[in-house]
Each structure stands twice: as structure tokens, then as C-alpha cells.
NUDOGU-787985 format. One record per residue (C-alpha): x, y, z; residue in one letter. Coordinates in steps of 0.001 Angstrom, whole numbers, padded with zeros to 6 digits, always signed. Example, Ala and Ser with C-alpha at 12.3 -4.5 7.8 and 13.67 -1.06 7.14 Angstrom:
REM residues 2
+012300-004500+007800a+013670-001060+007140s
//
This chain:
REM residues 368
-044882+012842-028641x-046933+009351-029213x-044020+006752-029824x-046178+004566-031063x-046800+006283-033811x-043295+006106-034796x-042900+002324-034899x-042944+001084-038515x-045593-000947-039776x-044000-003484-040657x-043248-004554-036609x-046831-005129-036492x-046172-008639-038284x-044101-010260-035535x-044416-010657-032349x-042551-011200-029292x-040838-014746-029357x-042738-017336-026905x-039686-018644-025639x-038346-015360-024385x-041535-015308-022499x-040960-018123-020833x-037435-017387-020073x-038988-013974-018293x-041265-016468-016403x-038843-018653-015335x-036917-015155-013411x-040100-015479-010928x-040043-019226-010285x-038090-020059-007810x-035367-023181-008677x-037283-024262-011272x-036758-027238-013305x-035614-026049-016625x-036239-028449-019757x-037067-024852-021919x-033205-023467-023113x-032232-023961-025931x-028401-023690-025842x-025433-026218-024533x-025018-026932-020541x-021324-027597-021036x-018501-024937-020872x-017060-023232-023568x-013448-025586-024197x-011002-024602-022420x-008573-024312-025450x-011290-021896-027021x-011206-019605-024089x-007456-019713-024168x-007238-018773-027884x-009763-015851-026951x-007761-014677-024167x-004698-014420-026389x-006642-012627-028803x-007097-010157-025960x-003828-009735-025060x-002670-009449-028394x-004617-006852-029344x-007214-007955-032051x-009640-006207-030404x-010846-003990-033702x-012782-004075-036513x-011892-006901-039086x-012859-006754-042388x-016605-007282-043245x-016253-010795-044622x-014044-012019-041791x-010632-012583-041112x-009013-014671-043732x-007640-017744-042065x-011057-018279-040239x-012832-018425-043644x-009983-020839-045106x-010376-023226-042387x-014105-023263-042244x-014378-023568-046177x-012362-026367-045679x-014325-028232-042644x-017678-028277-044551x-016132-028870-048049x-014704-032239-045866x-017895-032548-044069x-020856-031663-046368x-019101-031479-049909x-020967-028343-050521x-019637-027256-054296x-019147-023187-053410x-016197-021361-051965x-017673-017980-051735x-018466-017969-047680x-019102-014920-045048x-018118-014911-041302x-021686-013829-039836x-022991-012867-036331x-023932-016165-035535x-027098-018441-038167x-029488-015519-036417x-027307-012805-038262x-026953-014934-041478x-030516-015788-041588x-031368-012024-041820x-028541-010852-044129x-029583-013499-046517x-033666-012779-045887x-032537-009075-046528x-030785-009669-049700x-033506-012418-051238x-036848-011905-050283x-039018-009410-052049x-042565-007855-050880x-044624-011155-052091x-042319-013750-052278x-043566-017204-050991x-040909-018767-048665x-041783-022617-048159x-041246-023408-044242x-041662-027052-042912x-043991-026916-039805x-042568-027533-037156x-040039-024390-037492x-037457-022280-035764x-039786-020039-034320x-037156-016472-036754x-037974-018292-039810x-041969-017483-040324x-041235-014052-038447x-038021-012588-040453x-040336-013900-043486x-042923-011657-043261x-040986-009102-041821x-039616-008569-045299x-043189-008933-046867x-042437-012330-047901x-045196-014976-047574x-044491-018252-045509x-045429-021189-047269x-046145-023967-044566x-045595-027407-045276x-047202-030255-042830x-044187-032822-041848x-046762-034427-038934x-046712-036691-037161x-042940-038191-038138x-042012-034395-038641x-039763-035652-042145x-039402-033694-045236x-040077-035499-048199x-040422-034293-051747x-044033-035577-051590x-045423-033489-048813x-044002-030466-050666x-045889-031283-053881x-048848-031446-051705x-048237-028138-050007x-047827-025978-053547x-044106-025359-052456x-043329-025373-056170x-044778-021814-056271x-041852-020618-053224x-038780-018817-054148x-036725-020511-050951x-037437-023600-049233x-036249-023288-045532x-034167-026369-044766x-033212-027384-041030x-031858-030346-040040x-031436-031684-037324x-034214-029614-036749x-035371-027152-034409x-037961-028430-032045x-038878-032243-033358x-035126-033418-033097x-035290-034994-036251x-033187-035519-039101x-033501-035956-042794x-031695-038733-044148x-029613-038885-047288x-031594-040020-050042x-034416-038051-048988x-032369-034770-049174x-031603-035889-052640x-035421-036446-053649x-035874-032759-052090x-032629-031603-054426x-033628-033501-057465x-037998-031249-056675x-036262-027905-056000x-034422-028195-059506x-037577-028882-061220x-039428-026197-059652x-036550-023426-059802x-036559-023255-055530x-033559-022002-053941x-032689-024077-050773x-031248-021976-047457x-030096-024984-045379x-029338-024377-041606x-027174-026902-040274x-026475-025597-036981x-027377-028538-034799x-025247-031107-037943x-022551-032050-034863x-025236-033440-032431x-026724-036469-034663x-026619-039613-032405x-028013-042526-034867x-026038-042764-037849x-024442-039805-039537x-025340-036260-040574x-026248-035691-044337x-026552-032033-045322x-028176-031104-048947x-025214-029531-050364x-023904-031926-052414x-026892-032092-054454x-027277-028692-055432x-025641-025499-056277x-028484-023836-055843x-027887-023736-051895x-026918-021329-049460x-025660-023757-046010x-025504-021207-042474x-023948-023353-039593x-021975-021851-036353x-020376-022473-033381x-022712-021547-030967x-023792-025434-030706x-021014-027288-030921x-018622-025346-029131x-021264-023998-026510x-020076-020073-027842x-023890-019211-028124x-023007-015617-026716x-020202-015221-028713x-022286-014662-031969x-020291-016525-034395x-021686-017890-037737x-021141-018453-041389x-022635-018502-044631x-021321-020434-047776x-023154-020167-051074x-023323-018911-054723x-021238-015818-055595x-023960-013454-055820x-025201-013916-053154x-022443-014268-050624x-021105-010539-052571x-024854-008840-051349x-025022-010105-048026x-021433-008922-047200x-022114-005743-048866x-025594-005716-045752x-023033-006535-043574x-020917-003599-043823x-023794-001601-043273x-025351-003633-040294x-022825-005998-038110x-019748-004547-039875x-018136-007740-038992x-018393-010654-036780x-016867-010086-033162x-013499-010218-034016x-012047-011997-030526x-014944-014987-031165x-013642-015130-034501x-009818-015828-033211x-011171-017915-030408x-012545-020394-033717x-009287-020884-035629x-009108-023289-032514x-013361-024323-031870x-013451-025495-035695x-011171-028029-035372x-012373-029380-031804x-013122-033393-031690x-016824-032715-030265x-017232-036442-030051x-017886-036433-025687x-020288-034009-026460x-022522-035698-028647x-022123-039126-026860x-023120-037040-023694x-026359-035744-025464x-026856-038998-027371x-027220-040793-023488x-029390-037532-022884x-031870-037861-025444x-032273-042004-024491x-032994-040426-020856x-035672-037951-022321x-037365-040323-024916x-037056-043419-022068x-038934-041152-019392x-041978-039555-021548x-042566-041978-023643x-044604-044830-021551x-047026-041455-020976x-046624-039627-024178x-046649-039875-028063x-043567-038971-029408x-040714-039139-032148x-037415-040214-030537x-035116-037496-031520x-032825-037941-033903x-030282-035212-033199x-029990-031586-031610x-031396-031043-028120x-034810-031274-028389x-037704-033642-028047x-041311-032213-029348x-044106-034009-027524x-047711-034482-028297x-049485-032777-025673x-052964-034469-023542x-055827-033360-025595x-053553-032034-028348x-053479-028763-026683x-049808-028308-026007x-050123-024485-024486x-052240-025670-022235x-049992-027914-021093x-046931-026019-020811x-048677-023494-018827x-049533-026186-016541x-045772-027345-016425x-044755-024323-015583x-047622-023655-013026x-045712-026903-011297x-042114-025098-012025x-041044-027389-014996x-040339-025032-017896x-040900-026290-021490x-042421-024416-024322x-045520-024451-026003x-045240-026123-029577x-047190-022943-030932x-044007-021109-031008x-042382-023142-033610x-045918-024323-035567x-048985-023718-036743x-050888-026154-034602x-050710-026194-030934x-050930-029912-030396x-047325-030134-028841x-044755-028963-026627x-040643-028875-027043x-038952-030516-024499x-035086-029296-024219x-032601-032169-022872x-029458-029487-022838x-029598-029996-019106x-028104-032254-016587x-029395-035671-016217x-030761-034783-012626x-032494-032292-014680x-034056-034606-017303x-034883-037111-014516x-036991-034711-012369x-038557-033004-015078x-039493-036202-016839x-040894-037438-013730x-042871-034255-013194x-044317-034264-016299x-045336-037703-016655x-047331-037176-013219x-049127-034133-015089x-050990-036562-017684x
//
């Protein structure tokens, strides 16, 4: 039998992610320098390995029930109520923003739909979009990479049923301030736009403080995690907190899908979601000043704001040209066509030791 012609169509809309492509590059390079990953370089804390352990030994090693265990949910309900002042208490333990992302695109997104999607992206958004037969709206936040409600009057993103929300974002290392996210609140009202909001990278914001959208509206669905904060990025542990209705469908995809969320990760965070993450972020705050300090004299860029990631205007404004000559000279970083519809940059990741950033800066700089 052909197994091609079993595939469903509908795989013919996405494609392999870039950076996974890189990643399988980087198995043939020898010691290369490695500004490309995406996910912490410090150890899982020690007290969340403990709690897992114990979880272990103790036997909570089954299935929990879909919507996760119940003292995880209280505690987390309570963090972002605290942190973000989101108005809902409906919320769902998910496998990790990744599983979130596609419960909720599962449960909300019709054959048709337009999705608005501020470009530069997290390279699932635009591809679990039209997966689903929804439409991806892109709106143009170059060459500051903000969100304001003016560039999505400009973009038609009144005609969207979801506006895609992500801040700090996913690969400019920007973040939206306050009264902006209120402008945005105040437009998605008007136009009857649902906001999904993925706050994932909210602990790592390094000049002022984090501001989600919450607040502002009910009409929000937030999806944060640990797999940032508390470097569990294998662990697969997420949640979603939003309206009734829609917490109540995406649990009922979950029992059909992930069943539940892995139930030792979800023991191991009755002790990550209270963690003071505060050496962390001052470690990554002197990290991004040692990224922005070494490209910048050679490159146009935004300083980052928050996560891990600086997105850099490439020479010629052809940023996979670029990368592949990074690479060619062992320093990994990814094209900025993974996460855009342009091609004129390239993410720099500074989740990486400071030897790292140093020799990779260096590198690159020589490459102009």
C-alpha cells in the first residue's frame, strides 16, 4: 500500500517546524556554538525534583482526573488571580501552552475563521491555525515589533474571531506595556474579538514589570506554564484559565486526547508555583545586556524586553541567508522566516551561558 495516500489533507497545510531543522543540523556540527534553543540552561530546582521524587515514591503515578488534580488548580488560580487579576476561575491543568494552544484551537476555530496573529509569531500559532481551516490574519508590528490598537485597525483584525496575544513575545523579546494592552482590550470589545493571551515567558521581564491583558477583559482565555520559569520544559505542564464555556469544551478534548496532564509534573508544581524565580531573571536580565551589548555596534535591533530572545535584522534583510551562513561557521540561530512572514531577520536565543553569548556574539559580528 501507498502511505501517502493515507495522510489527511489537511497535513498538507503545515510544514515541518524550521527550528527542529536546525536542531537536526546542529547533531552534525561538531561543538557548535548554540544561540538557537529555545528553553532554560538552568536545572530544574532542586525542591521541584524533590517534590517529584516523592510523588514517585508515593505512588501518584496514575491517571488524575482530566482537569487536574485539585490543589494544583487552587494554587495556580490563586498565583495569576495575585499576579494578572484575570476575572475567571474556571482553569484546566494542560500538557504544557503547546497542549492548551491546541485544545483551545480545537474547541474555537471553525473551517473559515480569521485568527489575527501579530508578525513576528510563535512559529504553532499560524500552523495549528490553518490546520483547523482557520485563516491567519497577520498583523505588521515592524520594526519596534509592539502591538497597538492602531496597527490592528490597519490590518482588518476587526473581521478575526481571536486575536493571538504573546507577550513577552516569542522571537522579538518584547513586551507590551500596560496601557497599550488596555487600548487593545478597550478595540477587541468594539469589534467582538476574543483574546487567547500566552503568557508563558510573563516571569522573565527585566525592565519594569509584566502586565498581562486580563484585567481588562472577560473575554480572555490566559495559557502560561512552567516549562519557563521552572526550566520543566520536558515535563509538559501548562494551564488554561478562561470563560466557563470554554474551559468545560476543552476539558471535555482533553479526556479524549491527553487524558490529563502528567500527573508526577503536576505534584512536582504544588512546589515550582510558588518558587521566588527572582536569580533567574536577574541572571537572564545580565544575559540579554550581554546579547544586545555585543550585536548591536554591527546590527539593527530592538533590545529585548523580556523572554530569551533577541530578533535581529539580518545584512541585506535576508535573514535565512544569514543563518545558514552562521551555521556554515557552527553558530546556530534561526532564520526569522520561521516565526514571520518576511525573512528580513534572525532570532538570536541568550538561554545559554555567557561564554556562549560571548563567542557567538563575536562570531557573528565578524560575519557582517
Amino acid at each position: 500500500m501507498d502511505a501517502s495516500k493515507l495522510i489527511a489533507g489537511r497535513m498538507a497545510v503545515i510544514d515541518s517546524s524550521g527550528i527542529r531543522k536546525v536542531f537536526d543540523l546542529a547533531r552534525s556540527i561538531p561543538d557548535p556554538i548554540n544561540l538557537s534553543i529555545g528553553q532554560p540552561d538552568f536545572p530544574v530546582p532542586e525542591a521541584v525534583k524533590a517534590k517529584a521524587m516523592q510523588a514517585i515514591a508515593q505512588d501518584h503515578n496514575r491517571y488524575t482526573v482530566t482537569q487536574g488534580i485539585a490543589e494544583l488548580r487552587e494554587m495556580v488560580l490563586a498565583a495569576e488571580k495575585q499576579r494578572t487579576g484575570i476575572k475567571h476561575d474556571a482553569i484546566l491543568i494542560t500538557s504544557g501552552v503547546s497542549g492548551g494552544l491546541l485544545l483551545a484551537f480545537t474547541a474555537m476555530i471553525n473551517a473559515g475563521d480569521k485568527v489575527a496573529i501579530p508578525d513576528p509569531y510563535f512559529v504553532m500559532y499560524k500552523h495549528l491555525c490553518r490546520l483547523f481551516g482557520g485563516e491567519p490574519l497577520y498583523v505588521d508590528t515592524y520594526p519596534d515589533f509592539q502591538l497597538t490598537a492602531e496597527r490592528l485597525e490597519a490590518a482588518g483584525a476587526g473581521q478575526a474571531k481571536i486575536l493571538l496575544l504573546n507577550s513577552p513575545n516569542n522571537p522579538s523579546g518584547q513586551v507590551f506595556p500596560e496601557q497599550e494592552l488596555r487600548s487593545i482590550a478597550e478595540w477587541a470589545r468594539v469589534n467582538d474579538v476574543f483574546i487567547i493571551s500566552d503568557e508563558i515567558y510573563s516571569a522573565f521581564v527585566y525592565d519594569g514589570r509584566f502586565a498581562s491583558i486580563a484585567p481588562y477583559s472577560e473575554d480572555v482565555l490566559l495559557l502560561s506554564g512552567f516549562s519557563k520559569c521552572s526550566a520543566m520544559t520536558g515535563w509538559r505542564l501548562g494551564y488554561a484559565i478562561g470563560p466557563d464555556e470554554i474551559i468545560a469544551e476543552m476539558t471535555k478534548l482533553q479526556q479524549f486526547s491527553f487524558v490529563c496532564a502528567p500527573s508526577i509534573a503536576q505534584h512536582a508544581a504544588l512546589v515550582a508555583v510558588s518558587l521566588d524565580v527572582s536569580p533567574y531573571v536577574n541572571a537572564y536580565r545580565s544575559k540579554r545586556d550581554l546579547t544586545y551589548e555585543g550585536l548591536r555596534g554591527k546590527f539593527e535591533l530592538a533590545r529585548p524586553q523580556g523572554a530569551f530572545y533577541a530578533f535581529v535584522r539580518a545584512p541585506g534583510d535576508d535573514g535565512d541567508a544569514f543563518a545558514q551562513r552562521a551555521i556554515r561557521n557552527s553558530c546556530l540561530v534561526i532564520p526569522g522566516s520561521v516565526f514571520s512572514e518576511k525573512k528580513s531577520h534572525f532570532r538570536v536565543s541568550f538561554a545559554a551561558e555567557d561564554e556562549t553569548i560571548e563567542a557567538g556574539t563575536r562570531l557573528l559580528c565578524s560575519l557582517v
